[in-house]
mmCIF file of the N, C-alpha and C atoms, coordinates in Angstrom:
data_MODEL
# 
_entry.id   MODEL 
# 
loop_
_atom_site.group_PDB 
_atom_site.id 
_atom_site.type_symbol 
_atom_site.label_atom_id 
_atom_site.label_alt_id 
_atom_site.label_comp_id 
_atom_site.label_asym_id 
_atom_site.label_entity_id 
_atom_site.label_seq_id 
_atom_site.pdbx_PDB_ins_code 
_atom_site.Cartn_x 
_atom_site.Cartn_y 
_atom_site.Cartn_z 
_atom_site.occupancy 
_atom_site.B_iso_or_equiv 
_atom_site.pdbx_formal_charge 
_atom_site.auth_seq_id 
_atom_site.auth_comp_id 
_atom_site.auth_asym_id 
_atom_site.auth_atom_id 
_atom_site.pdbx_PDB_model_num 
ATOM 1   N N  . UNK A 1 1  ? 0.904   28.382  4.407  1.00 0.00 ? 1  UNK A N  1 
ATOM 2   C CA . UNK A 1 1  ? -0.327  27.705  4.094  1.00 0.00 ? 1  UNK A CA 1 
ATOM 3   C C  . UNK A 1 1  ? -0.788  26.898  5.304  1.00 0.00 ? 1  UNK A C  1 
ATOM 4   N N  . UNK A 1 2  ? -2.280  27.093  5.731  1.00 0.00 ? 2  UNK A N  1 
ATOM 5   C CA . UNK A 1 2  ? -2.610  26.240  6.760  1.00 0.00 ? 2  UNK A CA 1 
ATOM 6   C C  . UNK A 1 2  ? -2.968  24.722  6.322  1.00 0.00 ? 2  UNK A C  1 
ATOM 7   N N  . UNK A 1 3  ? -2.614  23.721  7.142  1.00 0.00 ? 3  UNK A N  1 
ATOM 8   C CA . UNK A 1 3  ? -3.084  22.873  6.895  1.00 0.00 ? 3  UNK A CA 1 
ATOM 9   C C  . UNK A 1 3  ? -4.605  22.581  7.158  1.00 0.00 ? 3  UNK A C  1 
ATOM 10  N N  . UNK A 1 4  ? -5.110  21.669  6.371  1.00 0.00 ? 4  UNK A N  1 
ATOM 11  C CA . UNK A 1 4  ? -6.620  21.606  6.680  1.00 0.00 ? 4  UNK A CA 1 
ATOM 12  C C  . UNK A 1 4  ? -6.718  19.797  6.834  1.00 0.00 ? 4  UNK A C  1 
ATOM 13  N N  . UNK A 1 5  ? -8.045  20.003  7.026  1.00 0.00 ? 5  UNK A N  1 
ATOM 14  C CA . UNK A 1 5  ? -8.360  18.519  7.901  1.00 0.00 ? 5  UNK A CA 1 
ATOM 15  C C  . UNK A 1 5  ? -8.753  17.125  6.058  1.00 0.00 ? 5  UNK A C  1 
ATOM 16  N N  . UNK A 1 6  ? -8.935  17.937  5.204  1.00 0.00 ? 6  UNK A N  1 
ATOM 17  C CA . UNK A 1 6  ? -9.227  17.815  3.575  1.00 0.00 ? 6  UNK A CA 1 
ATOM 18  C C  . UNK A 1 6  ? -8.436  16.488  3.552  1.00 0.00 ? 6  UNK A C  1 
ATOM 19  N N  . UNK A 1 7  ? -8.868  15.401  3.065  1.00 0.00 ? 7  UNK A N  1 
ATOM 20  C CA . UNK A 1 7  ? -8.092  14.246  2.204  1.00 0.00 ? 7  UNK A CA 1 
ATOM 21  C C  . UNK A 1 7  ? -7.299  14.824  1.168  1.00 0.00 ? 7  UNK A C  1 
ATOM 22  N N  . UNK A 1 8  ? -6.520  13.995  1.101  1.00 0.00 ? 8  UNK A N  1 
ATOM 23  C CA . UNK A 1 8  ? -5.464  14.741  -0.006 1.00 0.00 ? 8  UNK A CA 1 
ATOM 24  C C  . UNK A 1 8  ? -5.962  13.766  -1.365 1.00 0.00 ? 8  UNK A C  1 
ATOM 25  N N  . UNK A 1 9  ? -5.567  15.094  -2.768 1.00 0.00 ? 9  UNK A N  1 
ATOM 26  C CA . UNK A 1 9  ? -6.474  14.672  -3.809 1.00 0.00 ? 9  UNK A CA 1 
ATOM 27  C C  . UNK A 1 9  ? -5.577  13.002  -3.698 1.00 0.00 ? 9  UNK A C  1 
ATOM 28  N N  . UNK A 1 10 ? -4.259  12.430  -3.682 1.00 0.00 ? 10 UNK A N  1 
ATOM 29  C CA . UNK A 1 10 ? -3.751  11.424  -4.454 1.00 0.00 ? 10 UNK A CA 1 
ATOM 30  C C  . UNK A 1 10 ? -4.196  10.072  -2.800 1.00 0.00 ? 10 UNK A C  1 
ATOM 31  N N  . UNK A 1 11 ? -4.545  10.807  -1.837 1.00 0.00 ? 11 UNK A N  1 
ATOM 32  C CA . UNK A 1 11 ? -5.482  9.462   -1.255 1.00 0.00 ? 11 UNK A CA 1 
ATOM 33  C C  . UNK A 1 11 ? -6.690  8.967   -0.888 1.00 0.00 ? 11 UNK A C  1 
ATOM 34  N N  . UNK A 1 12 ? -6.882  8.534   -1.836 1.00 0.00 ? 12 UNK A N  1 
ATOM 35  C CA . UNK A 1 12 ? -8.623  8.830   -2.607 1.00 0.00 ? 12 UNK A CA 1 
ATOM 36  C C  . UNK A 1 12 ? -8.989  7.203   -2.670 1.00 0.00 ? 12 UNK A C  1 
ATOM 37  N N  . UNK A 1 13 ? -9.751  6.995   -3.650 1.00 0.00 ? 13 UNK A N  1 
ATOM 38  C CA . UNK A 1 13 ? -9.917  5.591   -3.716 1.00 0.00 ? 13 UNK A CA 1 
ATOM 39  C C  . UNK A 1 13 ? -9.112  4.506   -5.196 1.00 0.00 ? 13 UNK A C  1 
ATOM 40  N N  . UNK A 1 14 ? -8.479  5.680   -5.536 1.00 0.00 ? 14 UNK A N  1 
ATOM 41  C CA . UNK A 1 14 ? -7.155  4.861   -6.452 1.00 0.00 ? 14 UNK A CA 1 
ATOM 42  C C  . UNK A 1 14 ? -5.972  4.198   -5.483 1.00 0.00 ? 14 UNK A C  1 
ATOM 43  N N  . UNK A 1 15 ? -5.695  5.883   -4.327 1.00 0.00 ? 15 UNK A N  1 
ATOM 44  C CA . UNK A 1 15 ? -4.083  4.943   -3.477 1.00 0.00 ? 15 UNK A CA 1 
ATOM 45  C C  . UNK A 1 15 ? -4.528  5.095   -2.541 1.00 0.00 ? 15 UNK A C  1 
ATOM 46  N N  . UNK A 1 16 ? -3.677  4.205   -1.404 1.00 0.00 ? 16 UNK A N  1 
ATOM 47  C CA . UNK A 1 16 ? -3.897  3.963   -0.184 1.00 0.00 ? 16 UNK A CA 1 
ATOM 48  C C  . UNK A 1 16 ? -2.709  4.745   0.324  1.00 0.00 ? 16 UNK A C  1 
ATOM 49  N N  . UNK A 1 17 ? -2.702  5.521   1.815  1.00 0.00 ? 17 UNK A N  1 
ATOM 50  C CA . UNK A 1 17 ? -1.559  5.784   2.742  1.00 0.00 ? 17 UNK A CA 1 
ATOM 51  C C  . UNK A 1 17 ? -1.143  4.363   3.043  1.00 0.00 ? 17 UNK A C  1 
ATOM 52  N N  . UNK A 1 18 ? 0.467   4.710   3.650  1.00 0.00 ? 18 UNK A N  1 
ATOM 53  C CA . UNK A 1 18 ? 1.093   3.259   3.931  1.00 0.00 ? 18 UNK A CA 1 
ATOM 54  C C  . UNK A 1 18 ? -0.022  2.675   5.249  1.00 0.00 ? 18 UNK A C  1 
ATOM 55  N N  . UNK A 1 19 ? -0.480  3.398   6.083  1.00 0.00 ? 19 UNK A N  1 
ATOM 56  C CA . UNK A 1 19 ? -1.285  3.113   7.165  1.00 0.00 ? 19 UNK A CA 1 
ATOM 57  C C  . UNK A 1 19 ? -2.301  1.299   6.440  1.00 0.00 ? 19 UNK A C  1 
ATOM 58  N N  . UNK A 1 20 ? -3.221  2.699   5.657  1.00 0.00 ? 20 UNK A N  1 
ATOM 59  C CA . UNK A 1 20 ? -4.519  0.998   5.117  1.00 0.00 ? 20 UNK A CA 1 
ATOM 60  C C  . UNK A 1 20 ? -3.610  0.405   4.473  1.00 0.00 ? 20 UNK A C  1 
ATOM 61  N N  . UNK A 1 21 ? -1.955  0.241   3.666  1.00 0.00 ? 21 UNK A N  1 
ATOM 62  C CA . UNK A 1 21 ? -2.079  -0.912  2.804  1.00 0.00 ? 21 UNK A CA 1 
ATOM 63  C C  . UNK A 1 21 ? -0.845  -2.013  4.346  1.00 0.00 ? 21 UNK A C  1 
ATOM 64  N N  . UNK A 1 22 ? -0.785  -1.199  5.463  1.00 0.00 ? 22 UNK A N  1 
ATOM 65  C CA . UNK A 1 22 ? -0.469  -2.234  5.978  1.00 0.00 ? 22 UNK A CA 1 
ATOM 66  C C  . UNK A 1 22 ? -1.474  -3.307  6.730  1.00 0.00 ? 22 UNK A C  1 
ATOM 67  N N  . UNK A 1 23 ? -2.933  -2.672  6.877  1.00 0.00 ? 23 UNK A N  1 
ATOM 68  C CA . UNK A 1 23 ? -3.529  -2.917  7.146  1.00 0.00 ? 23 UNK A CA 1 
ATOM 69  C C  . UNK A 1 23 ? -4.206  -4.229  6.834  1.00 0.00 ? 23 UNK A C  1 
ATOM 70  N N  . UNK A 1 24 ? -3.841  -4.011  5.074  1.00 0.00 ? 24 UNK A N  1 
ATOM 71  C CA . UNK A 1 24 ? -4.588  -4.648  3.957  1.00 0.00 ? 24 UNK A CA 1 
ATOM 72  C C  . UNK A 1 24 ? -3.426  -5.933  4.124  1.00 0.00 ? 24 UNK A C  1 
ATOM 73  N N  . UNK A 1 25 ? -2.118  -5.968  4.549  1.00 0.00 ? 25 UNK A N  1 
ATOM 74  C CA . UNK A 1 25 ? -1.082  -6.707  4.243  1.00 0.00 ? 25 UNK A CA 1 
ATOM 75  C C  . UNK A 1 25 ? -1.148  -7.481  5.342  1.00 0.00 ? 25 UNK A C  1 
ATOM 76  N N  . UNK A 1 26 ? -2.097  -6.847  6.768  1.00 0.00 ? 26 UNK A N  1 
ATOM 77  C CA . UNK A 1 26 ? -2.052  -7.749  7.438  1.00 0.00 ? 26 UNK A CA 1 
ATOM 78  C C  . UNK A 1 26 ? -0.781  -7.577  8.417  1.00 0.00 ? 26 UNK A C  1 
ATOM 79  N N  . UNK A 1 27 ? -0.236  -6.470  8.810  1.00 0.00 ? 27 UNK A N  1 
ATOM 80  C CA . UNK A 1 27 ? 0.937   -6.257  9.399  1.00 0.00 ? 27 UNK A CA 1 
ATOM 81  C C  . UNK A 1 27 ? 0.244   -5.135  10.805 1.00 0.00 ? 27 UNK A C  1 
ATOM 82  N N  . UNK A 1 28 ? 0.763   -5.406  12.171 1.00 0.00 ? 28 UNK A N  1 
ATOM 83  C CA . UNK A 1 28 ? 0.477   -4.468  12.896 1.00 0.00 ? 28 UNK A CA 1 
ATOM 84  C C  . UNK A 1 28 ? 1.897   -3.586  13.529 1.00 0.00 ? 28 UNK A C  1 
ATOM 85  N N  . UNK A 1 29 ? 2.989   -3.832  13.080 1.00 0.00 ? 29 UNK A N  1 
ATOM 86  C CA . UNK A 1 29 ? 4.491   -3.564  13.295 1.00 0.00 ? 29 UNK A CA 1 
ATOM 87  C C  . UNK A 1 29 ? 4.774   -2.789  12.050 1.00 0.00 ? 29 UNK A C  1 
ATOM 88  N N  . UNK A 1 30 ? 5.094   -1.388  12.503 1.00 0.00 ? 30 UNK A N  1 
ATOM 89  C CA . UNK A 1 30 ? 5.468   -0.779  11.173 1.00 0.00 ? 30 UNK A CA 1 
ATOM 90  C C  . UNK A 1 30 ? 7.006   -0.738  10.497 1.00 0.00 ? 30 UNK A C  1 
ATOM 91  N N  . UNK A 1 31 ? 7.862   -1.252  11.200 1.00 0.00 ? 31 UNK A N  1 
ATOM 92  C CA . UNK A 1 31 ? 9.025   -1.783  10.837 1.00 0.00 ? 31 UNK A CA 1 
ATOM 93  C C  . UNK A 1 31 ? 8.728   -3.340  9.999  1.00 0.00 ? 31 UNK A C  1 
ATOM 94  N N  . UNK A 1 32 ? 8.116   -4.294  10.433 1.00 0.00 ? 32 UNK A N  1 
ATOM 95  C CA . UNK A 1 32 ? 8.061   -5.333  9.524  1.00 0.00 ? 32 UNK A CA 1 
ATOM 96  C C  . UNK A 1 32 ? 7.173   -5.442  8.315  1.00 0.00 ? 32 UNK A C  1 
ATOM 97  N N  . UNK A 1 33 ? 6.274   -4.511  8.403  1.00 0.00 ? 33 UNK A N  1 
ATOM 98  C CA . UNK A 1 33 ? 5.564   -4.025  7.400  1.00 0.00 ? 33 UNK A CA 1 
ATOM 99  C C  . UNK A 1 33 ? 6.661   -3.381  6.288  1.00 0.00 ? 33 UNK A C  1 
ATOM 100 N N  . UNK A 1 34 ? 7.451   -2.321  6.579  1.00 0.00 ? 34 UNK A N  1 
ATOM 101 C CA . UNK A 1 34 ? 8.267   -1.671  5.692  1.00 0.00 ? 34 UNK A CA 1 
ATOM 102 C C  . UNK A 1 34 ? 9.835   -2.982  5.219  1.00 0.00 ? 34 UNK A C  1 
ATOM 103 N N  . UNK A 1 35 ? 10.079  -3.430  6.073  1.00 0.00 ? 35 UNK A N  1 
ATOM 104 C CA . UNK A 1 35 ? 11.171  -4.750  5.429  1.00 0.00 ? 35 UNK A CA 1 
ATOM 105 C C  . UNK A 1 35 ? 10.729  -5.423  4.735  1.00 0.00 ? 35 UNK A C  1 
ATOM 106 N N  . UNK A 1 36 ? 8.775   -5.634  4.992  1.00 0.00 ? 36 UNK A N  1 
ATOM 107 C CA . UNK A 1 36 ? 8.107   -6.833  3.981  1.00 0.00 ? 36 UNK A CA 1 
ATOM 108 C C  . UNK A 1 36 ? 8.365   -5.790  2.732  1.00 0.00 ? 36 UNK A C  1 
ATOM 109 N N  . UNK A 1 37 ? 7.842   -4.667  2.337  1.00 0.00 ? 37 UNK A N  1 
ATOM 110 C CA . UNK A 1 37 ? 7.782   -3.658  1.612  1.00 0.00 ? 37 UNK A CA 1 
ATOM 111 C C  . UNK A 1 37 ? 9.173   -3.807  0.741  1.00 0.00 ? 37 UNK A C  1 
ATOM 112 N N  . UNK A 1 38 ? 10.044  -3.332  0.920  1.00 0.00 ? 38 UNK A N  1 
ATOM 113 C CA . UNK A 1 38 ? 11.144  -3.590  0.567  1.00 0.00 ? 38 UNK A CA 1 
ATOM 114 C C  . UNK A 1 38 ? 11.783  -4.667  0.160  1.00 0.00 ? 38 UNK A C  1 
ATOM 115 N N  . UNK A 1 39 ? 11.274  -5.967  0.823  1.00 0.00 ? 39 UNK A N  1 
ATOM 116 C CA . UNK A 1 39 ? 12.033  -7.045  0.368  1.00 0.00 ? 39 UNK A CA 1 
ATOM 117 C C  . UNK A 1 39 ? 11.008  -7.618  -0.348 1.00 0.00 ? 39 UNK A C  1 
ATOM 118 N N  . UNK A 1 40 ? 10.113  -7.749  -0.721 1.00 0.00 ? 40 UNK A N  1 
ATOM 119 C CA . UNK A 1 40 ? 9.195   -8.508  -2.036 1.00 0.00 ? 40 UNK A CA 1 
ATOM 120 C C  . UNK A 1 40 ? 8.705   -7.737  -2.809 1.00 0.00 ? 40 UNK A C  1 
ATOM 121 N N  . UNK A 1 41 ? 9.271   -6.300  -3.129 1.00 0.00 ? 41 UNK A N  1 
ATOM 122 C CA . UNK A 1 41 ? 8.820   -5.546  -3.746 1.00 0.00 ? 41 UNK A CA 1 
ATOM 123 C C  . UNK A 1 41 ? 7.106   -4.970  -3.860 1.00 0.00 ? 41 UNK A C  1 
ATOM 124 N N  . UNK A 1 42 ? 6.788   -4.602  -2.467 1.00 0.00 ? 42 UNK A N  1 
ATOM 125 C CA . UNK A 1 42 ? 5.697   -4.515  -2.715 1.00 0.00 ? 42 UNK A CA 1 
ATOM 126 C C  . UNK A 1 42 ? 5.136   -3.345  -4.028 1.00 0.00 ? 42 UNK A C  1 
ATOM 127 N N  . UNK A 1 43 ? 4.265   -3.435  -4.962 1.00 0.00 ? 43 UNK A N  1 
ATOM 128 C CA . UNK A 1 43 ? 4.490   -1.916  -5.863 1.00 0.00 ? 43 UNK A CA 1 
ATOM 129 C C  . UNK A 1 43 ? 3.961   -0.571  -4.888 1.00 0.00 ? 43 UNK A C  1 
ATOM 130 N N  . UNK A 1 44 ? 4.524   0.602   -5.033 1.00 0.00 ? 44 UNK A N  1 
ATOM 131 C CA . UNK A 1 44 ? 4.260   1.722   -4.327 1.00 0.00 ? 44 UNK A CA 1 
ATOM 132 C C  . UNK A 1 44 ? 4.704   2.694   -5.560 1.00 0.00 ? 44 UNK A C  1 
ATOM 133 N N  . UNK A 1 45 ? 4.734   4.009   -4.947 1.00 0.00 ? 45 UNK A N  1 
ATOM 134 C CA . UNK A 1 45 ? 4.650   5.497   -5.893 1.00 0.00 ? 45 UNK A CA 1 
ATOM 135 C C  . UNK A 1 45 ? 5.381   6.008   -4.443 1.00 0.00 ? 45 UNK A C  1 
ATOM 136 N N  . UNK A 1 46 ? 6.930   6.990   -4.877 1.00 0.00 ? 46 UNK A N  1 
ATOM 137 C CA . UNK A 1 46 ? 7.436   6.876   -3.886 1.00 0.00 ? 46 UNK A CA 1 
ATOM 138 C C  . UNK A 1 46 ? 7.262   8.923   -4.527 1.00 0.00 ? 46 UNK A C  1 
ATOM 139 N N  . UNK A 1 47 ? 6.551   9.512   -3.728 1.00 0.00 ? 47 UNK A N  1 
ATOM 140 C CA . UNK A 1 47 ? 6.350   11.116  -4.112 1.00 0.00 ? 47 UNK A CA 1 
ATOM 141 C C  . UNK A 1 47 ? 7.599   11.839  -3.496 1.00 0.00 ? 47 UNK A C  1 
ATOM 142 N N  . UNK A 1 48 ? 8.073   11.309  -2.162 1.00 0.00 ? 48 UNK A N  1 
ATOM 143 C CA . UNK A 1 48 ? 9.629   12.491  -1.949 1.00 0.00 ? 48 UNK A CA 1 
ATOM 144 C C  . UNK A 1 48 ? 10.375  10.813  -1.106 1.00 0.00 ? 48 UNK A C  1 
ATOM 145 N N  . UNK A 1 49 ? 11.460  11.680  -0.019 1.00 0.00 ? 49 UNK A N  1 
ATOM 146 C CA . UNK A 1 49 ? 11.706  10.803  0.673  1.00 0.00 ? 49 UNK A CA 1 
ATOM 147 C C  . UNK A 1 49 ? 11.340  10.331  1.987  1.00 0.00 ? 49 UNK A C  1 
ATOM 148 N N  . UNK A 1 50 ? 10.147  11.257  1.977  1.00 0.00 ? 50 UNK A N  1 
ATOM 149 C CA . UNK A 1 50 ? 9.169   10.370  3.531  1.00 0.00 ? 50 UNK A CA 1 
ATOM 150 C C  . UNK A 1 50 ? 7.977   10.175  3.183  1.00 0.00 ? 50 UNK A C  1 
ATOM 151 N N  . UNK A 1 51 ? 7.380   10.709  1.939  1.00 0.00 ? 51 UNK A N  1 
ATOM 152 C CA . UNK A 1 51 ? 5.859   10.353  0.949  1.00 0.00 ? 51 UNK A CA 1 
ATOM 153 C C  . UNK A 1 51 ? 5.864   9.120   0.068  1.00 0.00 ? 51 UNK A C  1 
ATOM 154 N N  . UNK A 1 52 ? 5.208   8.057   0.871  1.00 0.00 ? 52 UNK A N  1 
ATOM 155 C CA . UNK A 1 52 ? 4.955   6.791   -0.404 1.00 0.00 ? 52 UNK A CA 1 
ATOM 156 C C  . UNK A 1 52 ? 3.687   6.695   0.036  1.00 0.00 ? 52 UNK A C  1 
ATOM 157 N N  . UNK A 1 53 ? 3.062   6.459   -1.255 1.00 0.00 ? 53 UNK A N  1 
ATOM 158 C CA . UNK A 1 53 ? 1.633   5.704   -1.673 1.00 0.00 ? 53 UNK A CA 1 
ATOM 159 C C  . UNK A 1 53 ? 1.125   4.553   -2.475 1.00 0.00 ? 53 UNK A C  1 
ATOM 160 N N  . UNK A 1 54 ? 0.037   3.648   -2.263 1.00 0.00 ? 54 UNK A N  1 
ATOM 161 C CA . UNK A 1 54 ? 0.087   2.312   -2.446 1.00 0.00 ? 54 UNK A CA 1 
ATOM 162 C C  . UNK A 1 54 ? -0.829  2.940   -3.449 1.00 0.00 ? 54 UNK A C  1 
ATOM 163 N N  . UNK A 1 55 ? -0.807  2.171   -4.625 1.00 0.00 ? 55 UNK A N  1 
ATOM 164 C CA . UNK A 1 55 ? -1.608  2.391   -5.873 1.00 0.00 ? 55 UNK A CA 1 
ATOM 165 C C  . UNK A 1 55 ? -2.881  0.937   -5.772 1.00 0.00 ? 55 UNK A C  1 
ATOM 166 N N  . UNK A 1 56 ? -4.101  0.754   -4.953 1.00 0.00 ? 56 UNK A N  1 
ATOM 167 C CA . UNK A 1 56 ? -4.646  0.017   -4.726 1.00 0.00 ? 56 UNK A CA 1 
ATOM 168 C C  . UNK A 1 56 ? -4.502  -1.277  -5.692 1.00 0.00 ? 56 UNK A C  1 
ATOM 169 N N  . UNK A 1 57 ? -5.226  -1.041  -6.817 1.00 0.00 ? 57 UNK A N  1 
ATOM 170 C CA . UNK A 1 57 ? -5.023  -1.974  -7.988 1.00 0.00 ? 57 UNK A CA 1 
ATOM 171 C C  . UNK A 1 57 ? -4.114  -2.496  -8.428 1.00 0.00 ? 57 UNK A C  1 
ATOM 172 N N  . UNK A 1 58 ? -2.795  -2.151  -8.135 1.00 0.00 ? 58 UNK A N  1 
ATOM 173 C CA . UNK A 1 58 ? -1.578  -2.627  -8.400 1.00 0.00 ? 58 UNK A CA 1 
ATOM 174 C C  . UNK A 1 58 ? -0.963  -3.610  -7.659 1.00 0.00 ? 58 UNK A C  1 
ATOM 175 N N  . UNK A 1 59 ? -1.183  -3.262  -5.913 1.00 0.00 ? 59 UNK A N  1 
ATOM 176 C CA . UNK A 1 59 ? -1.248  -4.319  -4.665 1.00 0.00 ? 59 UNK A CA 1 
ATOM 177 C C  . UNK A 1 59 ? -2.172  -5.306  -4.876 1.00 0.00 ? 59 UNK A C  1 
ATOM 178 N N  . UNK A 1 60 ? -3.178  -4.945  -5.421 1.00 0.00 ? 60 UNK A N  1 
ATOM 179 C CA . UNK A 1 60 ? -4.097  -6.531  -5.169 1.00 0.00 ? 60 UNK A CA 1 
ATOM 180 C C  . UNK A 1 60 ? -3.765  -6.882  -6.602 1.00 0.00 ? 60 UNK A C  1 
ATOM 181 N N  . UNK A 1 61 ? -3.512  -6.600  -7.844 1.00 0.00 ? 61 UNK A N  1 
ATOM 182 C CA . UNK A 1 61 ? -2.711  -7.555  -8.743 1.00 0.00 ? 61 UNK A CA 1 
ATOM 183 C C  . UNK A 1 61 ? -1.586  -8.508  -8.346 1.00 0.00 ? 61 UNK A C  1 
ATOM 184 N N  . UNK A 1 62 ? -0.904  -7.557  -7.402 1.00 0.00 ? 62 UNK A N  1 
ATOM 185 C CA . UNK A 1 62 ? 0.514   -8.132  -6.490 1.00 0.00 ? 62 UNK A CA 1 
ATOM 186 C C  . UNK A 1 62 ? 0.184   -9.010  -6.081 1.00 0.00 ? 62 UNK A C  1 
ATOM 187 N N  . UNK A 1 63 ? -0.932  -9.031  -5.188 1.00 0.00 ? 63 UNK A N  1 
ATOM 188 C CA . UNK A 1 63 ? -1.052  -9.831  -4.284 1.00 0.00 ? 63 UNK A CA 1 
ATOM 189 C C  . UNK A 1 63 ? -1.919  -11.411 -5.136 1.00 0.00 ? 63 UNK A C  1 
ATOM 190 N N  . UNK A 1 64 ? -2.403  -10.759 -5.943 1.00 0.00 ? 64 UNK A N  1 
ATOM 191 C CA . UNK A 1 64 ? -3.490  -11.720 -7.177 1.00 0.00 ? 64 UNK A CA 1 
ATOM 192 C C  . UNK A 1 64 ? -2.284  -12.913 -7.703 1.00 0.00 ? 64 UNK A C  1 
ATOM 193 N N  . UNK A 1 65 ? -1.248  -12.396 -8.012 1.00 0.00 ? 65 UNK A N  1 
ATOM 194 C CA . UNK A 1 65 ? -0.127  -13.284 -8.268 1.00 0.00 ? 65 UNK A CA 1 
ATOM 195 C C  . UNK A 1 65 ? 0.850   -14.173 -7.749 1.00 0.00 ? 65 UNK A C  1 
ATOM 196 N N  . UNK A 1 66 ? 0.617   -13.663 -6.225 1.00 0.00 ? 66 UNK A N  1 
ATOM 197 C CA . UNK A 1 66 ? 1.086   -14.132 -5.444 1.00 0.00 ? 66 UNK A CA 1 
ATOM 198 C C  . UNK A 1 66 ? 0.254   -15.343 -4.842 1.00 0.00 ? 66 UNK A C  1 
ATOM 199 N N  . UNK A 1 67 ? -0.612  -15.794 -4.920 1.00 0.00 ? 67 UNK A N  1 
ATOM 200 C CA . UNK A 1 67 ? -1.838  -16.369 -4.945 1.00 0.00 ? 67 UNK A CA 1 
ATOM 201 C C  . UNK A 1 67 ? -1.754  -17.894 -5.247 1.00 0.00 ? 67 UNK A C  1 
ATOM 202 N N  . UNK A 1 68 ? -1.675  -18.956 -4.204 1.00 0.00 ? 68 UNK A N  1 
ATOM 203 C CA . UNK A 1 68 ? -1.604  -20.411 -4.436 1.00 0.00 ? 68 UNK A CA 1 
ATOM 204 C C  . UNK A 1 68 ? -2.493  -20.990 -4.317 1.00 0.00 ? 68 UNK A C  1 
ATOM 205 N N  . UNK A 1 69 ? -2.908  -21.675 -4.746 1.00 0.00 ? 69 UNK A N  1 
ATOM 206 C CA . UNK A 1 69 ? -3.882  -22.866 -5.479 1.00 0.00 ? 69 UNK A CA 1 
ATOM 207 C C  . UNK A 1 69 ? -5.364  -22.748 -6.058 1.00 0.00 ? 69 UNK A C  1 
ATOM 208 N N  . UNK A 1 70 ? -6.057  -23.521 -5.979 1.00 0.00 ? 70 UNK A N  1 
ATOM 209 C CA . UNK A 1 70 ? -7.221  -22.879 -7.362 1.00 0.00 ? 70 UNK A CA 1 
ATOM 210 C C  . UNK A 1 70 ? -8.279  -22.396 -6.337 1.00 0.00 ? 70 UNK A C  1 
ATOM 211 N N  . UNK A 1 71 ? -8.868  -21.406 -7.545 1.00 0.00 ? 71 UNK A N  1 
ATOM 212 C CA . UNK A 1 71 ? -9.442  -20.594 -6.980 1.00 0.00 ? 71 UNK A CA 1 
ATOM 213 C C  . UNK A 1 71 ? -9.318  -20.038 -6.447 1.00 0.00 ? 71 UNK A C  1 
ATOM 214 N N  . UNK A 1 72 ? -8.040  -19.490 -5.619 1.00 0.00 ? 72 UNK A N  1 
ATOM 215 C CA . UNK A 1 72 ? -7.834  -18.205 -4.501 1.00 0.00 ? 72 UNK A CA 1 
ATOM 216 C C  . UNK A 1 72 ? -7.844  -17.318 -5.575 1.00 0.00 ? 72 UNK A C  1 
ATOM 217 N N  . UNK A 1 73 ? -8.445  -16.204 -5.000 1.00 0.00 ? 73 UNK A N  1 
ATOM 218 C CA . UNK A 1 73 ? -8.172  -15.075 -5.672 1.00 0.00 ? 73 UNK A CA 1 
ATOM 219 C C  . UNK A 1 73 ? -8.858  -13.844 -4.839 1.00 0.00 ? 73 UNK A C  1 
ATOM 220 N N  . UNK A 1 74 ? -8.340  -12.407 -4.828 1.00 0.00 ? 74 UNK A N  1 
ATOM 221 C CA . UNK A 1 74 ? -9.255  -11.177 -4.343 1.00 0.00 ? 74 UNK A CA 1 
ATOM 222 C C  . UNK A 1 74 ? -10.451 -11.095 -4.795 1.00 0.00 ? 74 UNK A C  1 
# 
């Protein structure tokens, strides 16, 4: 099968590649991006063992909770 240049159906505007949600996290190091990942549980959808995807709405709930003092919010 050739590959084509096509977005893939599952990164759309429900999930993000790890690329935008490190983006979104504010990380330019893709090693400290993936330890942040791992160690605060960021939520992800893990499809094999080199395919993970960020489920948008689920990160900014994450992040919605994570969220100190009034009025912060996404």
């Amino acid at each position: 099968m050739r590959p084509t240049n096509k977005p893939s159906v599952l990164a759309n505007e429900r999930f993000m590649k790890s690329e935008e949600a490190q983006r979104l996290l504010c990380y330019t190091d893709k090693k400290s991006f993936w330890d942040f990942v791992h160690a605060q549980g960021v939520p992800c959808v893990r499809l094999n063992a080199r395919r993970i995807l960020f489920d948008r709405a689920a990160v900014e709930a994450w992040l919605g909770r994570r969220t100190i003092g009034k009025g912060a919010s996404l």
